[in-house]
C-alpha positions in Angstrom: -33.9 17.0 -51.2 -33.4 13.5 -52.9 -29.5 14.9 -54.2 -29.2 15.5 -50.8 -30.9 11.9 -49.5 -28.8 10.0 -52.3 -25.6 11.1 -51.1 -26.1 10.4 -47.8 -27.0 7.1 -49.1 -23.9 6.9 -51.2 -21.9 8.0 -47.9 -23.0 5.1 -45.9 -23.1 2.4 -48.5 -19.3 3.4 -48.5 -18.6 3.3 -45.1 -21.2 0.0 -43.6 -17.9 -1.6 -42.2 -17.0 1.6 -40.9 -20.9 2.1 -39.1 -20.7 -1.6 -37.7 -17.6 -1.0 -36.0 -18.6 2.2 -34.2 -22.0 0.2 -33.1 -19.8 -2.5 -31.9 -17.8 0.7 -30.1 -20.8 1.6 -28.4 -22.0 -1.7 -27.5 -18.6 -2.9 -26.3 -18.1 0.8 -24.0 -21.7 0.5 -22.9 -21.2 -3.1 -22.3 -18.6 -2.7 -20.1 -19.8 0.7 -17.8 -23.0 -1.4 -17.4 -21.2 -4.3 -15.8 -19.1 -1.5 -14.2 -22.1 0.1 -12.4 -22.9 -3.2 -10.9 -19.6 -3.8 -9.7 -19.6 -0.5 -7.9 -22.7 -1.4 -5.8 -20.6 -4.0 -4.8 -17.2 -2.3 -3.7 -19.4 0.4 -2.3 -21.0 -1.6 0.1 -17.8 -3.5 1.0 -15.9 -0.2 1.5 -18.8 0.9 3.8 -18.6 -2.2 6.0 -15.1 -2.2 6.4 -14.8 1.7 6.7 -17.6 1.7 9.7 -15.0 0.4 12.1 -12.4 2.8 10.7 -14.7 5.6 10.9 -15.4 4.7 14.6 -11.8 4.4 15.5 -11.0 7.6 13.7 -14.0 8.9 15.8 -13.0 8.2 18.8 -9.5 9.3 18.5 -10.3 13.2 17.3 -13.2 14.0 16.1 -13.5 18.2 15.4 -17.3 18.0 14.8 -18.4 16.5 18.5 -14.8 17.2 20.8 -16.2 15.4 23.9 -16.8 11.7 22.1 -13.0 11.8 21.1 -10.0 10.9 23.8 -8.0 13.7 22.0 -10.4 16.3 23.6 -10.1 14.8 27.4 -6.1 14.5 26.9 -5.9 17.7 26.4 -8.3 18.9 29.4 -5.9 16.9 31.6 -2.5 18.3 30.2 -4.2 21.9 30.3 -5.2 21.3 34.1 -2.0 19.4 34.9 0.3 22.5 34.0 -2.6 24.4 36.1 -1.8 22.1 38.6 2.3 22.8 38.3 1.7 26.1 38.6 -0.1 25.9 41.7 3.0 24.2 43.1 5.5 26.1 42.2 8.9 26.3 43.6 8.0 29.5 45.2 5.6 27.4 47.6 7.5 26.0 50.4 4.9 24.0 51.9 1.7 23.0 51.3 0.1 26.1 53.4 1.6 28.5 50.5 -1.0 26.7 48.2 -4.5 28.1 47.9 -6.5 25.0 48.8 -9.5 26.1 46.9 -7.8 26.0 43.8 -6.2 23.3 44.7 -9.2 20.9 45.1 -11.3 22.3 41.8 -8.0 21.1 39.9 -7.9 17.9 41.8 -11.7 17.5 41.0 -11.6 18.3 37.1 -8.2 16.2 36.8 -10.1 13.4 37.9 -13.3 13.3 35.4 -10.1 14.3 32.4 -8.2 11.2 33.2 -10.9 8.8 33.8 -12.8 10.2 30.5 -8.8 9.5 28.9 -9.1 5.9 30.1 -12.3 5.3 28.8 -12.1 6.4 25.3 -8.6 5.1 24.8 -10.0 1.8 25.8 -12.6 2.2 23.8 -10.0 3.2 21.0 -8.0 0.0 21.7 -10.9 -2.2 21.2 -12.0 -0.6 17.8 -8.2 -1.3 16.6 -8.2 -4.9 17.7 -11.4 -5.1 15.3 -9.8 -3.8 12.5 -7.2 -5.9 13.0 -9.5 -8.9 13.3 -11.0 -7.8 9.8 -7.7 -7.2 8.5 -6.6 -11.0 9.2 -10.0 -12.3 7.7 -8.9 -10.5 4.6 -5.6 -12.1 4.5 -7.2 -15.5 5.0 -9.2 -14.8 1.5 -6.1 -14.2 -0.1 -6.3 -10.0 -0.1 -3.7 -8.5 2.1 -3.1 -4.7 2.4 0.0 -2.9 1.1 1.7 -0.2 3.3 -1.7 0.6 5.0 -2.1 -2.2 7.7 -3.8 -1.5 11.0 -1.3 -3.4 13.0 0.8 -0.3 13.5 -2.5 1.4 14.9 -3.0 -1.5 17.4 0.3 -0.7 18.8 -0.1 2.8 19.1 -3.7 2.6 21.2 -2.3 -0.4 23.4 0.5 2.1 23.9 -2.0 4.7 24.9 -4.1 2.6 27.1 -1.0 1.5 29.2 -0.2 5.3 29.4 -4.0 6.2 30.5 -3.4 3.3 33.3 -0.3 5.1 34.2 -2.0 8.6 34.2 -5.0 7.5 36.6 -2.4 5.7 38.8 -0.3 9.2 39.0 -3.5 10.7 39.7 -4.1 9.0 42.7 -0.3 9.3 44.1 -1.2 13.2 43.6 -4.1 12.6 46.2 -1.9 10.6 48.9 0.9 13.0 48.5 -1.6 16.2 48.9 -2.4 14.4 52.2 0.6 14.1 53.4 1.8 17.3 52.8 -0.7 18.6 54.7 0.9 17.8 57.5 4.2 18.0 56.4 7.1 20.4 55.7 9.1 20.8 52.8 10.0 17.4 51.9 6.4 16.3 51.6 6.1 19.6 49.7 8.4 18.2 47.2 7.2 14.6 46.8 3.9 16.5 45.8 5.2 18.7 43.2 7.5 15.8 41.7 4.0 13.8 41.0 2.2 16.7 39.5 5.4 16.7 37.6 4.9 12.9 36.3 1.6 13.4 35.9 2.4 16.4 33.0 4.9 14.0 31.8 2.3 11.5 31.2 -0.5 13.6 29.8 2.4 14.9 26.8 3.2 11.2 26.1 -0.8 10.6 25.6 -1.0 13.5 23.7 2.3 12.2 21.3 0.4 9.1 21.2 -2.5 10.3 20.2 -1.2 12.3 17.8 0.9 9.2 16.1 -2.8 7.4 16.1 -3.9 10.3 14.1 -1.3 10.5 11.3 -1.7 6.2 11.2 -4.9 5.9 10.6 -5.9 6.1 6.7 -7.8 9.1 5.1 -11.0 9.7 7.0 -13.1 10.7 3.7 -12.7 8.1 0.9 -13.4 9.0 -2.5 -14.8 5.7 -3.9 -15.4 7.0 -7.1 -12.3 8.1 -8.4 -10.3 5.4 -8.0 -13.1 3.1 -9.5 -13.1 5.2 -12.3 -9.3 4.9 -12.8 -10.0 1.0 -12.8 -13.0 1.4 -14.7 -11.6 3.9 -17.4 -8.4 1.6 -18.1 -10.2 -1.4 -18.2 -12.4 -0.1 -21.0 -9.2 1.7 -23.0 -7.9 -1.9 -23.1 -10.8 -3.5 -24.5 -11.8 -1.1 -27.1 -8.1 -0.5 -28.4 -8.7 -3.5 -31.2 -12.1 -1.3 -32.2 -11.0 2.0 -32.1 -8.2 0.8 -34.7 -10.3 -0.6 -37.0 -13.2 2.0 -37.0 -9.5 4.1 -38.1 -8.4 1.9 -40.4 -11.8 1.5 -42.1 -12.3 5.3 -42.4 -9.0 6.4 -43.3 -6.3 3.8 -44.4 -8.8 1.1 -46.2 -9.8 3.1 -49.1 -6.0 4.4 -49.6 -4.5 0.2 -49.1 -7.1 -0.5 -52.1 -5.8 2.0 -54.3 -2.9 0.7 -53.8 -3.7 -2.9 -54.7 -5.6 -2.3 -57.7 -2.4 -0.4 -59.0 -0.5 -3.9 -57.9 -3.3 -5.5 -59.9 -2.5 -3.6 -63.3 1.5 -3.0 -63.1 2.4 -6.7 -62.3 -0.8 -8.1 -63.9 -2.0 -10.3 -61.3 -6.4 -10.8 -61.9 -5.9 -14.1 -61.0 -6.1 -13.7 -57.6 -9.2 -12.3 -58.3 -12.5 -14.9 -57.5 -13.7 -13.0 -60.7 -10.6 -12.5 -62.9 -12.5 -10.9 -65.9 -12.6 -7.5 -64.6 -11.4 -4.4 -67.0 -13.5 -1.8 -64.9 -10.9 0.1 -61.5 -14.4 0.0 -60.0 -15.1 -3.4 -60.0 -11.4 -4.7 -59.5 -11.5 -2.6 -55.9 -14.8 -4.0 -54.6 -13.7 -7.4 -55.2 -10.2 -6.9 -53.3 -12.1 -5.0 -50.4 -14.4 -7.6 -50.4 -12.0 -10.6 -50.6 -9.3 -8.8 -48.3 -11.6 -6.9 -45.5 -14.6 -9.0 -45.0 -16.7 -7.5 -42.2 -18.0 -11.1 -41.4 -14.7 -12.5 -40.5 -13.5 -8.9 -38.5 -16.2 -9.2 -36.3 -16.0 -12.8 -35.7 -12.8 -12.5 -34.3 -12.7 -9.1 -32.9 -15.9 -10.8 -30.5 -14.0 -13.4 -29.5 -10.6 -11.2 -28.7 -12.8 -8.9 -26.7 -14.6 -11.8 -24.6 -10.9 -13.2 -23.6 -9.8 -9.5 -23.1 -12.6 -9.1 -20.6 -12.3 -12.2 -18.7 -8.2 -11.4 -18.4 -8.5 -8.5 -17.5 -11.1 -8.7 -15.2 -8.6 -11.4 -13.1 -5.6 -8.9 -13.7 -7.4 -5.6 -12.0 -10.0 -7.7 -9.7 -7.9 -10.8 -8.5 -10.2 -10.8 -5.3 -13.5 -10.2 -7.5 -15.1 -6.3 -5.5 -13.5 -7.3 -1.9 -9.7 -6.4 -3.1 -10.4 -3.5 -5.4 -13.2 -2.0 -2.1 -10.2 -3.1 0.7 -7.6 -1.2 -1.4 -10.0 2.0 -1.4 -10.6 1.5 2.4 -7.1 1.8 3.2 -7.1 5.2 1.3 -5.0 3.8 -1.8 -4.0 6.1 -4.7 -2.0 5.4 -7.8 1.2 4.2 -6.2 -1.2 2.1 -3.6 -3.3 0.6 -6.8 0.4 -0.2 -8.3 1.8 -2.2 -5.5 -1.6 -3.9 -5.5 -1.9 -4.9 -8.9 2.0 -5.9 -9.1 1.7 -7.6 -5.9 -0.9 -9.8 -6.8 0.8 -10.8 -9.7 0.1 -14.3 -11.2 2.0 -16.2 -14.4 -1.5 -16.6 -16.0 -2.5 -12.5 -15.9 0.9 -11.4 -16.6 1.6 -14.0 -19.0 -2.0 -12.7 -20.9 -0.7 -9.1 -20.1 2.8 -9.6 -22.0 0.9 -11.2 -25.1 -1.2 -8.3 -25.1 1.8 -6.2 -24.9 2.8 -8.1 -28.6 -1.0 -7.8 -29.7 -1.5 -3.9 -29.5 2.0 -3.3 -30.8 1.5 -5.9 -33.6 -2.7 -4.1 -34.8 -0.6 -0.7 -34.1 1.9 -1.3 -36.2 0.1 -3.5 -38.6 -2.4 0.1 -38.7 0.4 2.3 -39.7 1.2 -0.1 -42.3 -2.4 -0.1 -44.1 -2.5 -3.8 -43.4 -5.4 -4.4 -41.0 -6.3 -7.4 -42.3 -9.0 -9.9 -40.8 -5.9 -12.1 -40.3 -4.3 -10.2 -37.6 -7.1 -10.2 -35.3 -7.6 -13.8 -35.8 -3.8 -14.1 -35.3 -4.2 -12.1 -31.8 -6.8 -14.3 -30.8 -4.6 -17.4 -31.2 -1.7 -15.4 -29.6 -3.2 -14.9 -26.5 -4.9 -18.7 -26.1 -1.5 -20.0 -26.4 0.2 -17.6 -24.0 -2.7 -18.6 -21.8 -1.6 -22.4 -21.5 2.2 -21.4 -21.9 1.7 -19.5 -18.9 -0.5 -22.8 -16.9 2.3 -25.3 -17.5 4.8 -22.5 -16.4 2.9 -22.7 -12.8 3.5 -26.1 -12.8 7.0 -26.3 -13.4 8.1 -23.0 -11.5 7.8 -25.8 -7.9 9.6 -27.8 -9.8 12.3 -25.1 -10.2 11.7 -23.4 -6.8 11.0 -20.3 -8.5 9.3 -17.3 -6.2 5.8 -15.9 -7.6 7.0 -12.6 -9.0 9.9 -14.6 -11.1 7.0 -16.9 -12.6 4.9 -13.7 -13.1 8.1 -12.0 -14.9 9.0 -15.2 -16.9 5.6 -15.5 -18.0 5.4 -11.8 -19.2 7.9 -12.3 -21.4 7.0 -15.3 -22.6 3.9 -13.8 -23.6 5.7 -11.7 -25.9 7.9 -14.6 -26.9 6.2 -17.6 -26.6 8.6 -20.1 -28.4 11.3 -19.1 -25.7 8.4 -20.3 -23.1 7.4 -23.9 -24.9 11.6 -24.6 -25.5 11.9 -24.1 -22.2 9.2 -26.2 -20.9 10.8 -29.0 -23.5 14.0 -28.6 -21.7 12.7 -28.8 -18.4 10.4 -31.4 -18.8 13.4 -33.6 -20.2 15.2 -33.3 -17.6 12.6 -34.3 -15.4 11.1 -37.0 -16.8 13.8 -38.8 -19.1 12.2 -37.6 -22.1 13.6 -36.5 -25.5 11.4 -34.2 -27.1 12.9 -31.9 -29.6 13.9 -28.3 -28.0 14.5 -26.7 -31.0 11.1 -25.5 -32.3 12.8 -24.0 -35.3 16.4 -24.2 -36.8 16.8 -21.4 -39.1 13.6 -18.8 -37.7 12.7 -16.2 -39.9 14.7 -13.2 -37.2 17.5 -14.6 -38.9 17.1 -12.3 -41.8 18.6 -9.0 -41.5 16.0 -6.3 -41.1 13.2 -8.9 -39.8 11.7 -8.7 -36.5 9.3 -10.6 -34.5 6.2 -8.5 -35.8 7.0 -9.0 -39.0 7.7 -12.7 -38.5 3.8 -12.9 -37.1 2.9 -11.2 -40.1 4.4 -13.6 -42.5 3.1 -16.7 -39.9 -0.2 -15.5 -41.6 0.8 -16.2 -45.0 2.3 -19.5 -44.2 5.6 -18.6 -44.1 6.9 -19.8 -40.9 11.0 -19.8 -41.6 13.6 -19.3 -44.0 13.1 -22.0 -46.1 9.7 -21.2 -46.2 10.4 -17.4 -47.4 13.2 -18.5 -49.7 10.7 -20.8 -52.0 7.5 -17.8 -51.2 5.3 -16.7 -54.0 6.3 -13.0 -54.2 3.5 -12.0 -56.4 1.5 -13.9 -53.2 3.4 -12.0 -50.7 3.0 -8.6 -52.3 -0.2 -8.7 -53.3 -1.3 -10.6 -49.2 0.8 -8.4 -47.7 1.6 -4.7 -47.6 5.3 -4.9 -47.4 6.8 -3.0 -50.0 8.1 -4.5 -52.9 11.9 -3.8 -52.4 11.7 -5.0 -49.0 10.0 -8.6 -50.1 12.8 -9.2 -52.3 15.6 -8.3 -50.3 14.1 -10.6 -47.3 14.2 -13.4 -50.2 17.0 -12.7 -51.4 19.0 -12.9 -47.9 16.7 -16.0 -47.0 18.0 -17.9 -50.3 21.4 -17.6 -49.8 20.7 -18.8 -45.9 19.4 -22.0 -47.3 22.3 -22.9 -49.6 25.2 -21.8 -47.1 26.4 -23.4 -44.4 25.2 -21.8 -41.1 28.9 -21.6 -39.9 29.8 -19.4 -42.9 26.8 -16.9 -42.2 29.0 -14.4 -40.6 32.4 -15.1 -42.8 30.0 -14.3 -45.9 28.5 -11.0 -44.3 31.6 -10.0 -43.3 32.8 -9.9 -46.6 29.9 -7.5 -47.6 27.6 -11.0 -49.1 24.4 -10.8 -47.7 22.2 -12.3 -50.3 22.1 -14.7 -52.8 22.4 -11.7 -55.6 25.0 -10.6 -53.4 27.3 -13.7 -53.8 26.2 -13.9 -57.4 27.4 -10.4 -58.3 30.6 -11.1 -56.3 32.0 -14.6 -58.6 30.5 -13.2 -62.1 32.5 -11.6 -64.7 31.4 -8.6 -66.9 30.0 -10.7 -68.9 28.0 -12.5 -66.7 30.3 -15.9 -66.6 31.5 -17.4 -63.9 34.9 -16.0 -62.6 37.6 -18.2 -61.4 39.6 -15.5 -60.7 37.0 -13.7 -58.5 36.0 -17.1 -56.8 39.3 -17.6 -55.9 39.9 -14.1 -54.1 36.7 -14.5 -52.6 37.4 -17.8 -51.2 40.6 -16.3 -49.8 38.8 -13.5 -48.0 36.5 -15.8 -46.4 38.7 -18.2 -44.9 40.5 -15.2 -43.7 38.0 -13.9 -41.9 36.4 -17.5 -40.6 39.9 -18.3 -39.2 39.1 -14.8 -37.2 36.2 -16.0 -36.3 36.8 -19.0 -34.5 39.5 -17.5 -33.0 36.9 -15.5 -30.9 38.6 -12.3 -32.7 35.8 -11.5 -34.7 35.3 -7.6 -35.1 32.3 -6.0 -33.9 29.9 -5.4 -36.6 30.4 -8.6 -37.6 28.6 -9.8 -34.6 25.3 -10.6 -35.2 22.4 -10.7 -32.7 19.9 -14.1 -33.2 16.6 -12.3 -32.1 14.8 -15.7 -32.4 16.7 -17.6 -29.6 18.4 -14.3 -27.7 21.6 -15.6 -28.5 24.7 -13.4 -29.7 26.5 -15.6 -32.8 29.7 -13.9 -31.8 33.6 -15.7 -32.2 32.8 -17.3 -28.8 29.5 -19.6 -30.0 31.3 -20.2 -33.2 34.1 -21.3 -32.0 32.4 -24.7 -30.5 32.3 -25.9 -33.6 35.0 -25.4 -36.1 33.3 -25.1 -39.8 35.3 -26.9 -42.8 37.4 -24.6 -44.6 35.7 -23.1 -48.1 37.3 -24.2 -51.2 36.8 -23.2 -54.5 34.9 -26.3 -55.5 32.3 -25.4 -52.4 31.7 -21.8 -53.9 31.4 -22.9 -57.0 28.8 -25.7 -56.1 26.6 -23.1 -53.7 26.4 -20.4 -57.3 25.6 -23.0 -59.1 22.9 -24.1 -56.8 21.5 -20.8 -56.4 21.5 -20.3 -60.2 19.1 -23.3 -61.0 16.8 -21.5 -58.0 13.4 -20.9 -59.9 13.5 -17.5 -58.5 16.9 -15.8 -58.9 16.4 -14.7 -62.2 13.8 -12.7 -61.0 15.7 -11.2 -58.4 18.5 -10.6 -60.3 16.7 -8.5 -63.0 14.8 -7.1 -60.0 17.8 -5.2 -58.7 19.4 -4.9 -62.2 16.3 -3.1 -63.6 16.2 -1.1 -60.4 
């Protein structure tokens, strides 16, 4: 029993991050169906109140479960007694003393209660519409309009029907005069009476198309409140507990395996200083101080709280932008998925989808940061930032999208993507707000941005932002041992980043593309390409290379530039290609240039280390 109590013990002492999490789980999905419950008291009630007149009008139109309250029922008494009529008649009856009169009169006596019953309810329908239509408008006034399910159509369709009521009750009572006349008459009176009974059929089918069109307009008469709710509801909790549920992963299954890892780091490149307590000989000891310098609970939930709380509130304005009154109109009208698409997308605002494009970066930047083992503290915090940025990115973008006449949805779009670029969005504001006001800020945020290594894209660019490496200059003159050891790149890939990033530095930006063209990518690169056998400096190999380049630089500004030498810039969404180079025409390389740039890069603190990097393998 104590083994048994001891391991237990020894199990949870292991995994209290791990525990803490999956409470913060709980609380956070518990959190957020409590709050849910109350909001659907809410959009329950409103659905009620603005179903009650929909009900009625549905009602009133057919209603299977009491016939005789509906104008469906009394249309089709009076078409069923108007063909009764037509039969009565019929072309075989020449005049009006062929007609049984007893017959006669019970149909003129029943056609009068149908049509004036038809009048009444399709009056009755009329006025029911124009209320919904009244509420409708109310709605719009408070911002929340319907999509594809309005109840102007319906108005039509039961002023329609009342007009063709009118006409019925007036056909009726030509029916009466004519029966009167033909009394007394011959043929030809005979025949004005059968054309009326004719026109009154006519007019009962158009009622009944009518009502039939009122039927098919109005929305579902059973609304399921609860599902879509729960569609709301469910999403709305899957985006908040995304950050958790990654963690609570990470903690129980990639943590243990990253620390291994690092400890083996610690040993082969014989790094304990970056250890608070260096002195440590035991594996033991030298992994609880890395997990406890590296994942600090502390700092996890810190930030993970304040993500969530900004989440919320987002999120909440994204899928309630009319707080219960949109979400409970959209569920009147009978929305399902495509309906709760339109009305999310058409409510569309720079400040939700500007939050939703950030979180588009945030989930794929913890995800990917997750399959990497490297669910630091840091990225959290970093995702925090993120989004608070985006978030007044996307207020000034309001602002200035009047000054650019720009619709709604091309604000909403712009700000999307400048949530998942958000240096696009503040060197566009520069630019714009230059040209407005006279001023001269600097639009270029950043001249050489760390997408201009090969192989580098703007996840791992936020991942280096967190070790204060925020460009190329910065990575050329990085602490490897730092990087390795803060990061979980592998090693390889550091160096080669480096490697490309010091060569950037010490070449002319106009003689990028000449250099990769000529298969010199990195610094080691260029090296390996002017050194002799025995390590020297070649003249001979200088000069061909110097040759090669000019070559294919004259190509280059002559817009000719082959294909795979054209070289996206992910930072600015710019394409380097012949065209963009050839605004400026670069000085041609000479041999005294090379020689200059090697020599530079040899008295680089760090080449030597990369050099015997690759040479060792």
């Amino acid at each position: 029993m104590s083994h048994s109590r001891t391991r237990i013990a020894k199990v949870l002492s292991e995994n209290t991050s791990a525990i803490i999490v999956f409470v913060m789980v709980l609380l956070v999905l518990g959190g957020t169906v409590f709050v849910s419950s109350l909001f659907y008291n809410g959009v329950e009630d409103r659905v009620k109140a603005l179903r009650g007149t929909a009900s009625m009008l549905g009602n009133t139109i057919s209603n299977p479960s009491d016939p005789r309250s509906s104008v469906e029922y009394w249309a089709d008494k009076g078409l069923e007694y108007s063909k009764y009529l037509n039969n009565e008649l019929s072309f075989d009856k020449l005049t009006f003393q062929d007609v049984n009169t007893q017959n006669f009169t019970l149909i003129l006596r029943n056609l009068q209660g149908y049509t004036l019953q038809t009048r009444y309810f399709s009056d009755l329908a009329f006025k029911l519409a124009q209320d919904l239509v009244d509420e409708e408008h109310g709605l719009k006034e408070q911002g929340i309009e319907a999509k594809g399910t309005s109840y102007e159509a319906l108005l039509s369709i039961t002023n329609k029907l009342v007009n063709t009521t009118q006409q019925l009750e007036i056909t009726y009572a030509e029916i009466v005069n004519s029966s009167e006349y033909a009394k007394i008459g011959g043929e030809k009176e005979m025949n004005n009476l059968r054309i009326k009974g004719i026109e009154l059929s006519n007019s009962c089918y158009q009622t009944k198309a009518l009502i039939n069109a009122a039927i098919i307009s109005l929305p579902a008469g059973n609304v399921n409140i609860l599902a879509p709710f729960i569609l709301v509801t469910v999403i709305y909790i899957v985006f908040l507990i995304f950050p958790w549920v990654l963690l609570l992963l990470f903690f129980l299954r990639k943590q243990k395996n990253l620390v291994e890892v690092k400890i083996k780091l610690f040993k082969d490149l014989k790094l304990d200083r970056f250890l608070e307590q260096p002195k440590m000989a035991n594996k033991g000891e030298i992994g609880k101080e890395i997990a406890k310098q590296a994942f600090r609970t502390s700092e996890y939930l810190t930030s993970l709280i304040l993500l969530t709380l900004i989440n919320a509130t987002l999120f909440y304005f994204f899928f309630y932008p009319h707080s219960t009154a949109g979400l409970a109109y959209l569920i009147s009208t009978g929305g399902g998925v495509k309906a709760f698409a339109n009305y999310v997308a058409g409510e569309a605002t720079p400040l939700t989808f500007g939050f939703i494009g950030a979180y588009f970066f945030v989930i794929h930047m913890l995800l990917r940061r997750y399959f990497a083992s490297d669910l630091n503290p840091k990225a959290y915090t970093f995702a925090v930032v993120r989004v608070l940025t985006v978030f007044i990115i996307s207020v000034v973008l309001q602002l200035l999208s009047t000054a650019v006449s720009w619709t709604q949805i091309a604000t909403s779009v712009t700000a999307f993507v400048v949530g998942i670029f958000p240096d696009v969005g503040v060197r566009w504001i520069l630019r714009t707000a230059n040209k407005l006001s006279g001023l001269k800020a600097p639009e270029l945020l950043e001249k050489n941005p760390l997408t201009k290594i090969d192989g580098l894209n703007i996840w791992h660019e936020a991942r280096f932002l967190e070790e204060k490496v925020e460009n190329v200059q910065n990575l050329a003159t990085a602490s490897l041992d730092d990087l390795i050891i803060n990061t979980n790149f592998c090693p390889s890939q550091l160096v080669d980043w480096i490697d490309q990033a010091l060569l950037l530095i010490h070449v002319r930006e106009q003689w990028t593309e000449s250099f990769r063209a000529v298969g010199i990518r990195t610094a080691t690169d260029l090296l390996s390409c002017t050194r002799t056998a025995a390590g020297k400096f070649g003249k001979k190999k200088v000069k061909n290379l110097v040759a090669a380049i000019n070559t294919t630089q004259a190509t280059i500004s002559t817009g000719s530039v082959p294909a795979n030498t054209a070289k996206e810039t992910r930072g600015t969404g710019q394409m380097a290609t012949g065209a963009l180079q050839a605004t400026s025409t670069p000085p041609q390389m000479t041999e005294e240039i090379l020689e200059t740039i090697v020599k530079t890069i040899e008295e680089s603190p760090i080449i030597e280390g990369l050099w015997n990097y690759w040479s060792e393998g």
